[in-house]
C-alpha positions in Angstrom: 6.1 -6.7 23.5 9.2 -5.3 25.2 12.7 -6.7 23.9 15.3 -7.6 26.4 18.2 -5.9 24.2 16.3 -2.3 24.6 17.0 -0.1 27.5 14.3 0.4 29.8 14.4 3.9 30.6 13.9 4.9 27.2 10.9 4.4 24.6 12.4 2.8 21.9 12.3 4.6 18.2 10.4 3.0 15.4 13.3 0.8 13.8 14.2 -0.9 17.4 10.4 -1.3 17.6 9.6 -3.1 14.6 12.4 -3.8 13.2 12.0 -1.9 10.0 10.6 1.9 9.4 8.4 3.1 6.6 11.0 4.4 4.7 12.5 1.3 4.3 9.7 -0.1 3.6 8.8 1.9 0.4 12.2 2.2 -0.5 12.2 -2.0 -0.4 9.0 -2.6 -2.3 9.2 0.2 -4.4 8.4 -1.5 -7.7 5.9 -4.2 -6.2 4.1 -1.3 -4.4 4.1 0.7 -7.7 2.7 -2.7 -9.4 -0.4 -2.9 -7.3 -0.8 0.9 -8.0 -0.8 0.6 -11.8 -3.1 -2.7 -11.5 -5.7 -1.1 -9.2 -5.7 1.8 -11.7 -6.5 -0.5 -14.3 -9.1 -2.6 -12.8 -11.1 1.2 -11.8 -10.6 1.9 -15.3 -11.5 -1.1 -17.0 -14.7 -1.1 -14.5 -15.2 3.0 -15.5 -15.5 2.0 -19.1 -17.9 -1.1 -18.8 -20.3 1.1 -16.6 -20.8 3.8 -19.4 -20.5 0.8 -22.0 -23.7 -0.3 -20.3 -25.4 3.0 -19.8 -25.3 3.8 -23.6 -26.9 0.5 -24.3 -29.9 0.8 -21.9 -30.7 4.6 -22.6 -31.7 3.0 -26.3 
């Protein structure tokens, strides 16, 4: 998808490109980003503890 605003004989960097860069990105979303982290750690955890929950009861 070329832009008419770019120049042609150059490529054009990552922020002309898309209109945002990574590091904006992370920088943006910081908190929601750290969020889904703490959440997915959560739901590993929660499904860690009912598997060994389970194994104790059927080694009985």
């Amino acid at each position: 998808m070329m832009q008419e605003h770019l120049p042609k004989d150059k490529d054009p960097n990552e922020a002309q490109e898309w209109g945002w860069t990574i590091q904006d990105f992370l920088t943006e979303n910081f908190w929601y980003l750290l969020a889904i982290l703490v959440l997915l750690g959560l739901f590993f955890f929660a499904r860690y503890r009912w598997n060994v929950r389970n194994s104790r009861k059927h080694k009985n």
